[in-house]
Residue, then its C-alpha position, 0 to 999 in steps of 0.5 A: x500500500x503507498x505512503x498516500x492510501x495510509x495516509x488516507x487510512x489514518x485519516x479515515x480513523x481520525x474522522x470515524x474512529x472505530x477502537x475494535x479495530x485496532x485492539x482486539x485481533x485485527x483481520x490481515x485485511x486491516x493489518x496490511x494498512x497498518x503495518x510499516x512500510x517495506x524498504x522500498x518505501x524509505x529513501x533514507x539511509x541514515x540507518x544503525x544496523x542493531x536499532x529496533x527503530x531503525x529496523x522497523x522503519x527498514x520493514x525488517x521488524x513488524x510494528x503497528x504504525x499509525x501514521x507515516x510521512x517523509x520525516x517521522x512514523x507513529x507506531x504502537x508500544x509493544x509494551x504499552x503503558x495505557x490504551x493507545x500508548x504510541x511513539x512518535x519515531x524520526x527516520x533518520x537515526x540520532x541517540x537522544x533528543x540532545x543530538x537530534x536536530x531542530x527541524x527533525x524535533x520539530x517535525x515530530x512535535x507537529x504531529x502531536x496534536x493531530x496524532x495525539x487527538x485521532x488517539x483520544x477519539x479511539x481510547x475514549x480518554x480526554x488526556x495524554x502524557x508527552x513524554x521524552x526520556x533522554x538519556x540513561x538517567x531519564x529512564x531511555x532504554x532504546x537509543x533512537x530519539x523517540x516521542x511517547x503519547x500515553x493517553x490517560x483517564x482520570x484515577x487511572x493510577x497509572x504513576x504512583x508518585x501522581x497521588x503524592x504531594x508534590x515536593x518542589x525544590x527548596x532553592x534560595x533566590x541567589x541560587x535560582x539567579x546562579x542557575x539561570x545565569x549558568x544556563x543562559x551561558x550555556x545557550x549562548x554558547x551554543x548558539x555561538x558554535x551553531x553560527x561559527x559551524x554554519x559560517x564555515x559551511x557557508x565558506x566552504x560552499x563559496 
């Protein structure tokens, strides 16, 4: 099936959602419009040969995919955490979201509301979770960044820690004031780096 039938087929369960037929053993019929694209269907080559995700986007791992365009595909969670939960994957590979590039981050938060709304309609739930875990610390177990779309409902219990007060950092004024003034130095940083790279780029094109 083309990139474009799918396309039409996600938008034909945005607008009539029906939940049997993606959770409950779907016929092969329904499957085949869901299942990820063959390598064929991809021109990218920006693969890591031991990456889950990237074998999923190669069609050499078998995933329920939601949605799909040039730069990114939405699959189910194997191993869900409520109804629905998905994952919002770019084609290209990069470890983490600190290494992914801006116009590929934003090309996946843009499909979040369109994606997240289409799975709220399905699960019956009015909430979600947007979840990024980057970095061992952060809980990433699979290193190929990746956007989580937890739907939830209300007392669903689904994070202890959510019926706990929350205790919020006791920082002095002096401390917070230290702490913005060391990240905005670091932006500028960055931002510094980013200019000298695309200068010398530009140079190197002249």
């Amino acid at each position: 099936m083309s990139v474009e039938a799918r396309r039409l087929a996600v938008l034909c369960a945005h607008l009539n959602p029906n939940p049997t037929l993606w959770y409950s053993d779907p016929p092969s019929s329904h499957l085949s419009a869901l299942l990820c694209a063959s390598a064929s269907d991809t021109q990218n080559d920006n693969f890591q040969e031991d990456c889950v995700f990237c074998k999923i986007i190669r069609g050499q791992s078998p995933a329920l995919k939601l949605y799909e365009d040039d730069m990114c595909l939405c699959i189910l969670d194997t191993n869900p955490l409520s109804l629905g939960h998905s994952l919002i994957i770019p084609k290209s590979h990069f470890p983490s979201l600190d290494a992914t590039p801006s116009s590929v981050v934003a090309a996946m938060c843009s499909k979040v509301p369109f994606i997240s709304n289409a799975i709220m309609k399905a699960t019956g739930c009015n909430s979600f979770n947007l979840l990024v875990n980057s970095g061992a610390a952060a809980g990433q177990v699979i290193y190929h960044t990746h956007i989580h779309i937890i739907p939830r409902k209300a007392s669903d219990c689904l994070w202890a820690s959510e019926s706990l007060l929350r205790r919020p950092l006791n920082l002095d004024d002096e401390k917070v004031s230290q702490l913005a003034t060391r990240i905005q130095k670091q932006l500028l940083l960055s931002d510094v780096c980013r200019n000298c790279k695309n200068e010398n780029f530009c140079s190197s094109k002249s």
